[in-house]
Jmol script that loads the backbone (N, CA, C; Angstrom):
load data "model"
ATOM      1  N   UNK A   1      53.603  54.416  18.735  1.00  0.00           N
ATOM      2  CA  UNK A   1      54.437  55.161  19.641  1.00  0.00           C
ATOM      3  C   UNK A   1      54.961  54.264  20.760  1.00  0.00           C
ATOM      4  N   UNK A   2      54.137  53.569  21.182  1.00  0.00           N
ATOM      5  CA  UNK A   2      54.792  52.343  22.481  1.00  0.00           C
ATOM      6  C   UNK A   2      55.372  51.472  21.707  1.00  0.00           C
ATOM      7  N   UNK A   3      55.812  51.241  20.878  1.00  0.00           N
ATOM      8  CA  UNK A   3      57.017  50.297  20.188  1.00  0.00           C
ATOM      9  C   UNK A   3      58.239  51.050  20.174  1.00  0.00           C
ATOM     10  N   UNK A   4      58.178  52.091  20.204  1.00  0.00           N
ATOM     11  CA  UNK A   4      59.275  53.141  20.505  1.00  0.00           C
ATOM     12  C   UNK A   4      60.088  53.406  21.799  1.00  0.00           C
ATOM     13  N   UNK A   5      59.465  52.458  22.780  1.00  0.00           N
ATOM     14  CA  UNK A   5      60.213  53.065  24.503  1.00  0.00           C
ATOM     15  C   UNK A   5      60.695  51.648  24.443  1.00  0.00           C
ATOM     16  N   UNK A   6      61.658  52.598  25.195  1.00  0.00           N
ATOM     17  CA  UNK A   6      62.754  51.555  26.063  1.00  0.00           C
ATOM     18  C   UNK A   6      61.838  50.625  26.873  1.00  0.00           C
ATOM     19  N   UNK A   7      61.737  48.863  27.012  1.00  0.00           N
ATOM     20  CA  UNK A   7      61.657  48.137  27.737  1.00  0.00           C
ATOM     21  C   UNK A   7      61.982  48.596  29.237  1.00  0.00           C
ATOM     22  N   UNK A   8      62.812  49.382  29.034  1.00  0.00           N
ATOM     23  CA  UNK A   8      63.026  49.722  30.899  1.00  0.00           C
ATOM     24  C   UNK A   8      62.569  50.721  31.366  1.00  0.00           C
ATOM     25  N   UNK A   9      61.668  51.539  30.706  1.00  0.00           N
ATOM     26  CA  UNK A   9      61.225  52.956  30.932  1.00  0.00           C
ATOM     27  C   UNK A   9      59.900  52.954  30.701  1.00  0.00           C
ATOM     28  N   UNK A  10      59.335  52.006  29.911  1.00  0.00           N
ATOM     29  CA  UNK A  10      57.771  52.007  29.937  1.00  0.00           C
ATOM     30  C   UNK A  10      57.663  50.848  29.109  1.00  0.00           C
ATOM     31  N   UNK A  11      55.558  50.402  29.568  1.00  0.00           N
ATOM     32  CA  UNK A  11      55.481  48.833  28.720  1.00  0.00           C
ATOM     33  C   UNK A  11      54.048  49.282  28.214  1.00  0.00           C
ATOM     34  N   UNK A  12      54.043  48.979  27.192  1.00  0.00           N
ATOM     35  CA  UNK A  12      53.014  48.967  26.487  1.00  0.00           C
ATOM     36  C   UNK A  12      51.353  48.317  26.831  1.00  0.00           C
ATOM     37  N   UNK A  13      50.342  48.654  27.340  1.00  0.00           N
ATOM     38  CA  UNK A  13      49.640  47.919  27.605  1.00  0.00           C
ATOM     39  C   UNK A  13      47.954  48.012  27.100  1.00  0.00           C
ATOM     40  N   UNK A  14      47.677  47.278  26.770  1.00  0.00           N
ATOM     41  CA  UNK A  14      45.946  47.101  25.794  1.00  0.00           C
ATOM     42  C   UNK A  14      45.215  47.892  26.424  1.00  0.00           C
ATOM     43  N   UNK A  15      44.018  48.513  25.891  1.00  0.00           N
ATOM     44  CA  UNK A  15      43.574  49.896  26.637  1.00  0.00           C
ATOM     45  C   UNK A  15      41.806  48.514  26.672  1.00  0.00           C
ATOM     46  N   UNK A  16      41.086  48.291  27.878  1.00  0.00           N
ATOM     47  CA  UNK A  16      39.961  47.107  27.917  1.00  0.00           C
ATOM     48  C   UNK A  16      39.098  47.598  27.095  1.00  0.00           C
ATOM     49  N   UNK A  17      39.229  48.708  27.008  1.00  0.00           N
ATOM     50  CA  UNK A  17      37.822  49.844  26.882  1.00  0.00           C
ATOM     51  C   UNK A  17      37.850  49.511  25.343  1.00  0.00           C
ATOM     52  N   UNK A  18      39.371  49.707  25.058  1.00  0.00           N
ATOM     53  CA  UNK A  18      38.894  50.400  23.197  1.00  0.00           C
ATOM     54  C   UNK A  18      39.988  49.533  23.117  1.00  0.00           C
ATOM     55  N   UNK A  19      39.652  48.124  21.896  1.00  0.00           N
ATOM     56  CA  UNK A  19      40.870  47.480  21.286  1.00  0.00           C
ATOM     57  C   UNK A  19      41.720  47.447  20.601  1.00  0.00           C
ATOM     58  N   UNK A  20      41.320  49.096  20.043  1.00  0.00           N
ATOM     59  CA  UNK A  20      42.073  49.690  19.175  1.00  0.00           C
ATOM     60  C   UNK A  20      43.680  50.241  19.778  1.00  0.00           C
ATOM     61  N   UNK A  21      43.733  50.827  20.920  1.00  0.00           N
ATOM     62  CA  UNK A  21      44.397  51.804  21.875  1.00  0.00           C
ATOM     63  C   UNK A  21      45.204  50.949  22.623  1.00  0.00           C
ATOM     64  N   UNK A  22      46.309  51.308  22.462  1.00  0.00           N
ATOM     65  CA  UNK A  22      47.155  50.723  23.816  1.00  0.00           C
ATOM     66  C   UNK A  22      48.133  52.075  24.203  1.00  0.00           C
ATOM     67  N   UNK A  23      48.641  51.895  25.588  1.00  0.00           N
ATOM     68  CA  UNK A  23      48.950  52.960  27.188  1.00  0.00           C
ATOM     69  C   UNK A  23      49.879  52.552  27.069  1.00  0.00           C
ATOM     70  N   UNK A  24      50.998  53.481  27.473  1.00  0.00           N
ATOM     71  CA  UNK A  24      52.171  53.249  27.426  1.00  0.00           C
ATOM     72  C   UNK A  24      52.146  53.338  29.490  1.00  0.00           C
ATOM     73  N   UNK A  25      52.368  52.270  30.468  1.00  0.00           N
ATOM     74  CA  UNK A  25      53.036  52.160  31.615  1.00  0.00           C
ATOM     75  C   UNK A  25      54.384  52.603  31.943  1.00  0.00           C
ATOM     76  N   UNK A  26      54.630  53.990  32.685  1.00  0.00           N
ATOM     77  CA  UNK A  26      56.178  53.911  33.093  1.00  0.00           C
ATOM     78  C   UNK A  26      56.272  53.258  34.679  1.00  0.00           C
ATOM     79  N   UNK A  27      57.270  52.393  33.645  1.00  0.00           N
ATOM     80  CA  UNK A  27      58.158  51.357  34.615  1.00  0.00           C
ATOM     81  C   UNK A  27      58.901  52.095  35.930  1.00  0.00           C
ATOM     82  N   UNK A  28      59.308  51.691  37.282  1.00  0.00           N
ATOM     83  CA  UNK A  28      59.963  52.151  37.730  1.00  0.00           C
ATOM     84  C   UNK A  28      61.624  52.684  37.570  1.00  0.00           C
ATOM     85  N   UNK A  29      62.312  51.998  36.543  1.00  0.00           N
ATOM     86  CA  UNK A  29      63.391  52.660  36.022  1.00  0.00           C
ATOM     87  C   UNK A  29      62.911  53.732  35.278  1.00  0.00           C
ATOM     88  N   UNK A  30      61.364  54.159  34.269  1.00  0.00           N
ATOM     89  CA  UNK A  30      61.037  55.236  34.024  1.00  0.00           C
ATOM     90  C   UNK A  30      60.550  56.251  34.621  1.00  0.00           C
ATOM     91  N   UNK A  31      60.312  56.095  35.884  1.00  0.00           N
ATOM     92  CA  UNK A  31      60.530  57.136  37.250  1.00  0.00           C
ATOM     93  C   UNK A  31      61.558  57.982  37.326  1.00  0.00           C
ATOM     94  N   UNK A  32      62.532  56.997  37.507  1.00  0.00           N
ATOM     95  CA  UNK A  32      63.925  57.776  37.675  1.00  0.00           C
ATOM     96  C   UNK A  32      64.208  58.103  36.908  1.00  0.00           C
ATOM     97  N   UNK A  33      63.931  58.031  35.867  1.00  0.00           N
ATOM     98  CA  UNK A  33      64.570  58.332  34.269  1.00  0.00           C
ATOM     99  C   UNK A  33      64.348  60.033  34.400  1.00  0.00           C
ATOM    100  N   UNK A  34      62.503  59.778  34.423  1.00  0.00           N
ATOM    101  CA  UNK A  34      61.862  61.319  34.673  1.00  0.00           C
ATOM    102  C   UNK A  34      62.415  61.985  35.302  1.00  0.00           C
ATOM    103  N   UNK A  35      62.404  61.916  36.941  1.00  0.00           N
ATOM    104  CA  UNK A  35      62.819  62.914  37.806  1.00  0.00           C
ATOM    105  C   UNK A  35      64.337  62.853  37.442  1.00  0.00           C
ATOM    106  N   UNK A  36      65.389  62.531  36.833  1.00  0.00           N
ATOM    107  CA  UNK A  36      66.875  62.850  36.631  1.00  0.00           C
ATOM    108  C   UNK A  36      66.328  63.880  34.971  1.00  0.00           C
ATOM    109  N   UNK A  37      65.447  63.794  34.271  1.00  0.00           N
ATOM    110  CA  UNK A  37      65.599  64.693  33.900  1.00  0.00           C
ATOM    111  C   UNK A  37      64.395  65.852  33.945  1.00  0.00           C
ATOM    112  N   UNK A  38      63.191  65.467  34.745  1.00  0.00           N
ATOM    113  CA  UNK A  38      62.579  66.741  34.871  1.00  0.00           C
ATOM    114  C   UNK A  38      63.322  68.249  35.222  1.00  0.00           C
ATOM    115  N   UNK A  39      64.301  68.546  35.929  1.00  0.00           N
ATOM    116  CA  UNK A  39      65.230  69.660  35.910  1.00  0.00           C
ATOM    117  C   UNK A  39      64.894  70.379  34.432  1.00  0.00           C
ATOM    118  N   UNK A  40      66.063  69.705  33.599  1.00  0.00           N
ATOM    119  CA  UNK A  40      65.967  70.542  32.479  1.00  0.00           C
ATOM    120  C   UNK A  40      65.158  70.353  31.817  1.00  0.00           C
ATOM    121  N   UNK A  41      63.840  69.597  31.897  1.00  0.00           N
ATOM    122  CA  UNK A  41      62.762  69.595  31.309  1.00  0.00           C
ATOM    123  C   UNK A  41      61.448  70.961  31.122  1.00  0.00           C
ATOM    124  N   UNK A  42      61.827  70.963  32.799  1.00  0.00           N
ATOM    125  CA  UNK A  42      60.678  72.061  33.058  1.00  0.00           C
ATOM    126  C   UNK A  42      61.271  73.519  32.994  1.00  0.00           C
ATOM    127  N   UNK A  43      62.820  74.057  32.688  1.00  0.00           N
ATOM    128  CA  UNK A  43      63.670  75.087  32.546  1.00  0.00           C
ATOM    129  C   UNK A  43      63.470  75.197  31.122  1.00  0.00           C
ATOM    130  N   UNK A  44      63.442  73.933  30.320  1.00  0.00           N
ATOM    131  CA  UNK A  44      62.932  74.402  28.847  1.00  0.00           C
ATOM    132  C   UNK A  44      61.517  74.956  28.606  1.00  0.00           C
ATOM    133  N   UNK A  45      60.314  74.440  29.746  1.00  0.00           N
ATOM    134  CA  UNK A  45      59.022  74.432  29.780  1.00  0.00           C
ATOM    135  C   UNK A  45      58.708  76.796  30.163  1.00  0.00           C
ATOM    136  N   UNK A  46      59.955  76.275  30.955  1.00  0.00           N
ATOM    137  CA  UNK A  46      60.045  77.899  31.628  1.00  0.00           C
ATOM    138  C   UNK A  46      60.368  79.024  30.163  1.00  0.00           C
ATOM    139  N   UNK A  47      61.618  78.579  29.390  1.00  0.00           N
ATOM    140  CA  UNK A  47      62.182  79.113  28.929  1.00  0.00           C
ATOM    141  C   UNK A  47      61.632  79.991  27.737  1.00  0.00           C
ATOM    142  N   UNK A  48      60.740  78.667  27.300  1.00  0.00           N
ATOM    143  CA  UNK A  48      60.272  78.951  25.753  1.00  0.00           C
ATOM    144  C   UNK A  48      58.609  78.971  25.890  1.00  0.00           C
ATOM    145  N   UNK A  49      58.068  78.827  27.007  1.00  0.00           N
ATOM    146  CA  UNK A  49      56.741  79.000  27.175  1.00  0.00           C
ATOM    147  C   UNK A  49      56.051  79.811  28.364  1.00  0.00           C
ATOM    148  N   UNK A  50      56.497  79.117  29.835  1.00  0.00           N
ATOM    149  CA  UNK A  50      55.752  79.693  30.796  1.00  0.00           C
ATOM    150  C   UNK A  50      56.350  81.155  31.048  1.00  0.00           C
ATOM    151  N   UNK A  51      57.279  81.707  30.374  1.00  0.00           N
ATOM    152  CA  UNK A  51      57.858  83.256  31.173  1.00  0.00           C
ATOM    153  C   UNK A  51      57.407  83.791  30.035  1.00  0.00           C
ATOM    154  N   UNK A  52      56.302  83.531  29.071  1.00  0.00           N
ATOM    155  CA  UNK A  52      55.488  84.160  27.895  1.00  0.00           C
ATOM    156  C   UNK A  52      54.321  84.149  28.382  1.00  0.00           C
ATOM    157  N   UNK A  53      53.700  84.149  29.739  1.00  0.00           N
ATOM    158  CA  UNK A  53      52.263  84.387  30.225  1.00  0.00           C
ATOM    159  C   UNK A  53      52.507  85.132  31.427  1.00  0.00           C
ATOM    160  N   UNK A  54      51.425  85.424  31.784  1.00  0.00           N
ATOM    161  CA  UNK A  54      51.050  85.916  33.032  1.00  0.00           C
ATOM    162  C   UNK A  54      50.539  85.194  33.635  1.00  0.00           C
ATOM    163  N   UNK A  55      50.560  85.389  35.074  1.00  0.00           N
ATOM    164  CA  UNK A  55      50.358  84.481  36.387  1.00  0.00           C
ATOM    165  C   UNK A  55      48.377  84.387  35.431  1.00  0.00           C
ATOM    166  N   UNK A  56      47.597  85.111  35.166  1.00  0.00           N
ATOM    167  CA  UNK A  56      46.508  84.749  34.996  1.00  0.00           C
ATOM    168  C   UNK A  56      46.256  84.210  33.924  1.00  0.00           C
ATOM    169  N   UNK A  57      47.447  84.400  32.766  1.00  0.00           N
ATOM    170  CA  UNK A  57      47.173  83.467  31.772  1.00  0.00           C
ATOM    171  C   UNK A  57      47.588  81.945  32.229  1.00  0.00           C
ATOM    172  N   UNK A  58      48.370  81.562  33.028  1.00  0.00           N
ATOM    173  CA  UNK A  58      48.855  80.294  33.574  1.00  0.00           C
ATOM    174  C   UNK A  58      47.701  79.518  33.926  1.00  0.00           C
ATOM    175  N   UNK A  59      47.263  80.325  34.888  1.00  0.00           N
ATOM    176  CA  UNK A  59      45.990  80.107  36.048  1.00  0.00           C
ATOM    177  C   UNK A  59      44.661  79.708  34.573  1.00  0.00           C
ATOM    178  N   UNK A  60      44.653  80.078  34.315  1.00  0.00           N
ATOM    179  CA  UNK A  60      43.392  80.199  32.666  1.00  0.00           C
ATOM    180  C   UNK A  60      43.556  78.502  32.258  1.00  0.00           C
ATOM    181  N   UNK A  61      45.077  78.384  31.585  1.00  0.00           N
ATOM    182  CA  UNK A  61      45.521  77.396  31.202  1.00  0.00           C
ATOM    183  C   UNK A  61      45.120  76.076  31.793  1.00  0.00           C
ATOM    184  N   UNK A  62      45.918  76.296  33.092  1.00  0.00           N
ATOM    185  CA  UNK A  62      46.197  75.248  34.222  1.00  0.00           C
ATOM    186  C   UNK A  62      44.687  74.697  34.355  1.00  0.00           C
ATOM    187  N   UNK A  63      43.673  75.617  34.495  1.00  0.00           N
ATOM    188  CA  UNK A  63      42.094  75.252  34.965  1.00  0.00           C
ATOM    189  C   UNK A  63      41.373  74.555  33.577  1.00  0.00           C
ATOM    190  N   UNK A  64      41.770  75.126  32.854  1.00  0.00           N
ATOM    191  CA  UNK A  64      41.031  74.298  31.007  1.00  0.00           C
ATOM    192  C   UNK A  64      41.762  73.039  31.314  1.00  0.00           C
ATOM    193  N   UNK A  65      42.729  72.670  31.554  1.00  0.00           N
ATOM    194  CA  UNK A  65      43.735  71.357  30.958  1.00  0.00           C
ATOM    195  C   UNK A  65      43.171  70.974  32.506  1.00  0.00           C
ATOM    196  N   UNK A  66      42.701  71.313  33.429  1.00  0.00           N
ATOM    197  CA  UNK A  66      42.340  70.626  34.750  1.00  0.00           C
ATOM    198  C   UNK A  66      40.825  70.061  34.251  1.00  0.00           C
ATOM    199  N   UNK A  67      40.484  70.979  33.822  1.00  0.00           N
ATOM    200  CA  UNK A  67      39.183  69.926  33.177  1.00  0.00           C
ATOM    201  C   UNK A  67      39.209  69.013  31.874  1.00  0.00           C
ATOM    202  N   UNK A  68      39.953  69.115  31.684  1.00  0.00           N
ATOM    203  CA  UNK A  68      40.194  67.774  30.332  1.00  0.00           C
ATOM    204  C   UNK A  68      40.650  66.287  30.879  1.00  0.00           C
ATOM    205  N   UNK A  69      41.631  66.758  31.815  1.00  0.00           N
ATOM    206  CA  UNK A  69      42.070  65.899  33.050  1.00  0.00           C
ATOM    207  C   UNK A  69      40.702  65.152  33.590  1.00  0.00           C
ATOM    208  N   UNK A  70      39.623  65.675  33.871  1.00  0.00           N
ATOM    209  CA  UNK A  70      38.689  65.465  34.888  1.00  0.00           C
ATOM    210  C   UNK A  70      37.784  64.615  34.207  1.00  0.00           C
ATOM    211  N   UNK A  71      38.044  65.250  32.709  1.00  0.00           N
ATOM    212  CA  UNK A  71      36.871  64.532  31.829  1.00  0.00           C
ATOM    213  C   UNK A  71      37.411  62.756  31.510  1.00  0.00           C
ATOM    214  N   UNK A  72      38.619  62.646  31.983  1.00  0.00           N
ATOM    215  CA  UNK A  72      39.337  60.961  31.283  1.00  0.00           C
ATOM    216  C   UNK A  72      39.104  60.578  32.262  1.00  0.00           C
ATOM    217  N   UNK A  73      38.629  59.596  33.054  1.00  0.00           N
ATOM    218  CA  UNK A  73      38.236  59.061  34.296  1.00  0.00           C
ATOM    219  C   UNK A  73      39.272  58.352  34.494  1.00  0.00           C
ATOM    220  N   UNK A  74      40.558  58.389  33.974  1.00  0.00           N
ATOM    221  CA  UNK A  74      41.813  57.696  34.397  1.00  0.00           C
ATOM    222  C   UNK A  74      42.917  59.050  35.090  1.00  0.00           C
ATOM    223  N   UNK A  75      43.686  58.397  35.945  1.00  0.00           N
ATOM    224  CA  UNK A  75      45.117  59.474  36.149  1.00  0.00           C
ATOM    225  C   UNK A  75      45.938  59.031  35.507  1.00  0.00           C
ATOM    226  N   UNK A  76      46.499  59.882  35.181  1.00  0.00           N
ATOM    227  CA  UNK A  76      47.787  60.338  33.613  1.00  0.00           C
ATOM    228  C   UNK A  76      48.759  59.319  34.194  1.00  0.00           C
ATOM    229  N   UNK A  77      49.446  59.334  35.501  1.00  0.00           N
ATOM    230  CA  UNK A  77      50.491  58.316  36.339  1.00  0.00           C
ATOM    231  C   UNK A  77      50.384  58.341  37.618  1.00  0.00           C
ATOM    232  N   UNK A  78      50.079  57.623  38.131  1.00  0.00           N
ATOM    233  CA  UNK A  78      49.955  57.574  39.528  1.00  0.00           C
ATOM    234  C   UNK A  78      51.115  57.298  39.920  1.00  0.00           C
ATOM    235  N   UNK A  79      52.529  56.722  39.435  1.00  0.00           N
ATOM    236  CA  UNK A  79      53.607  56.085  40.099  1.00  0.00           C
ATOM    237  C   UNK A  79      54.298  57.638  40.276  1.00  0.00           C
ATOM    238  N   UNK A  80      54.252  58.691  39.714  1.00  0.00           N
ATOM    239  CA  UNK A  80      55.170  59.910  39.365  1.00  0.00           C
ATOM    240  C   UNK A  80      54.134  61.012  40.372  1.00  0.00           C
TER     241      UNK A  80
END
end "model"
wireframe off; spacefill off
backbone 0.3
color backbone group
């Protein structure tokens, strides 16, 4: 999958832990990339998923995937 990004949007990098695994880094042109299109990113996120729950099914969601989060002792992107 990281042989697949744009050089200017993210770099591929060896994971120390496991030599199997490599992280895809977004670059700072892949910053901007994001936020020019998070807009219609998260209107599709709205469209076809989040206006199919309830505020407590969200809340349910949001807290499971907050602990999966918790369990990788890394953050997903710190630059974003």
């Amino acid at each position: 999958m990281t042989q697949r990004l744009p050089e200017t949007e993210g770099e591929p990098h060896a994971d120390p832990d496991d030599g199997r695994a490599t992280s895809a880094v977004i670059t700072p042109k892949g910053v901007t990339a994001l936020k020019a299109t998070a807009p219609l990113y998260l209107a599709k996120i709205e469209e076809h998923f989040t206006r199919h729950l309830t505020n407590a099914e969200q809340r349910a969601i949001a807290i499971g995937l907050a602990k999966v989060i918790a369990a990788h002792d890394k953050p997903l992107s710190p630059e974003v």
